[in-house]
C-alpha positions as CSV (number, residue, x, y, z in Angstrom):
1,X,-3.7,6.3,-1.2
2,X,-5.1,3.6,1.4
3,X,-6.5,6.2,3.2
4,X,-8.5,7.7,0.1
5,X,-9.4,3.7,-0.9
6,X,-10.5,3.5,2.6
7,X,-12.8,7.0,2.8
8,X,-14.4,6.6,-1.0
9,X,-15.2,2.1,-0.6
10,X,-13.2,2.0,-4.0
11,X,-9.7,2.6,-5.6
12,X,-11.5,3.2,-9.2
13,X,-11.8,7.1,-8.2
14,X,-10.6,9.0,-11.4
15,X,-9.1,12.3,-10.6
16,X,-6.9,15.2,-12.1
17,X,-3.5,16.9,-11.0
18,X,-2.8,19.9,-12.6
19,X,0.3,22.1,-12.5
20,X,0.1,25.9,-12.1
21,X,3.6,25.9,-13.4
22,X,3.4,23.2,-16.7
23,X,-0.2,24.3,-17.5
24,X,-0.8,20.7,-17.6
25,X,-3.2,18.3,-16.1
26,X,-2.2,14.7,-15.7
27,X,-5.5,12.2,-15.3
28,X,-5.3,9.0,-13.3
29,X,-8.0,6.2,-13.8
30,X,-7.6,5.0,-10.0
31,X,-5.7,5.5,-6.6
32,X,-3.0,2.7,-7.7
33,X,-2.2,4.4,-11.1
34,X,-0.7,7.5,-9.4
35,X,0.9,5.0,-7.2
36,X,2.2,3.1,-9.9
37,X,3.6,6.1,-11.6
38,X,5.0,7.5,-8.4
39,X,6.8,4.6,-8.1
40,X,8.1,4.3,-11.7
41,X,9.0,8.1,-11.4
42,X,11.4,7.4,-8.5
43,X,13.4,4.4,-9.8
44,X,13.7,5.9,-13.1
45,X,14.6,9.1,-12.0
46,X,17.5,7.1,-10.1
47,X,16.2,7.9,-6.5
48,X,15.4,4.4,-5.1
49,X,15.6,0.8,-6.4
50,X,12.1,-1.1,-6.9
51,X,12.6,-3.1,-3.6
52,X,12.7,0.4,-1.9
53,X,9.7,1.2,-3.3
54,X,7.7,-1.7,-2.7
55,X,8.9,-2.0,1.2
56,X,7.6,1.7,1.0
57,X,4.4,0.9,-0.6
58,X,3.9,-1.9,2.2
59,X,5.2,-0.2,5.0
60,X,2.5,2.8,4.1
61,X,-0.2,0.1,3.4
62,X,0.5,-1.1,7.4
63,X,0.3,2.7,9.3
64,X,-3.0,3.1,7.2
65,X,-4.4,0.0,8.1
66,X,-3.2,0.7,11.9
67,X,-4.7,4.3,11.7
68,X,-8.4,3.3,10.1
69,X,-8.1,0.2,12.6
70,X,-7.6,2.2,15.8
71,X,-8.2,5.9,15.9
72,X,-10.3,6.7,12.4
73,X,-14.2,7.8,13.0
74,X,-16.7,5.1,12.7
75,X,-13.9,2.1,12.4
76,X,-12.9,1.3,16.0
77,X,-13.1,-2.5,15.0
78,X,-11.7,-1.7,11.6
79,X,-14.8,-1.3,9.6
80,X,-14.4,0.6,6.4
81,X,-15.5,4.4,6.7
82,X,-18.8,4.9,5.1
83,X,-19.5,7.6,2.6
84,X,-22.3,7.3,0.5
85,X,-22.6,11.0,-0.3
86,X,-21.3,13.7,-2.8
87,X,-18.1,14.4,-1.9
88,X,-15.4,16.8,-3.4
89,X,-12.1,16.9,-1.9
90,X,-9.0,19.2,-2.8
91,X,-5.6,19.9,-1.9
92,X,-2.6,22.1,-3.0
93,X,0.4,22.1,-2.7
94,X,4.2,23.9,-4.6
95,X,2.2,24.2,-8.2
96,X,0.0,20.8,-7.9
97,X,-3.6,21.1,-7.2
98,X,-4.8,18.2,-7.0
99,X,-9.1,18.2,-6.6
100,X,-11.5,14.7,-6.4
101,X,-15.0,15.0,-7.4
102,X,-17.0,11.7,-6.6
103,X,-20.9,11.1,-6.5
104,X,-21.8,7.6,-4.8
């Protein structure tokens, strides 16, 4: 979710998943609630202790930081991408779509 925090300036991006399967949609407020409830969802579903998790969390934080610091358009010194247009952005996958509709 670095990576979106990165491309938008902001984690406060709400945004929908929905399940073709469920016929539910599931809202999230910002990038780090879907984290937060990813992270929840593992340990409680008795995949991986919460020291997993965060080490997880941080080691993803440090390849996205690498990426946007080295190879990621515009940010060759580690500048924050600039987007200060209408973007909508959309990806699916199994039975999750998951779509992002922001206006800067």
């Amino acid at each position: 979710m670095d990576a979106l925090t990165a491309f938008f300036g902001t984690d406060e991006i709400p945004y929908s998943v929905t399940s073709a399967v469920t016929g539910t949609t599931h809202s999230f407020n910002s990038f780090e609630d879907v984290v937060t409830e990813v992270d929840n969802a593992r340990i409680y579903g008795g995949m991986h202790y919460r020291h997993s998790v965060k080490q997880g969390n941080r080691l993803g934080r440090l390849v996205t930081e690498y990426i946007l610091r080295h190879h990621a358009p515009g940010s060759s010194d580690g500048a924050k991408i600039d987007c200060k247009r209408q973007a909508r952005w959309g990806v699916s996958w199994g039975d999750a779509t998951v779509t992002l509709r922001v206006s800067k």
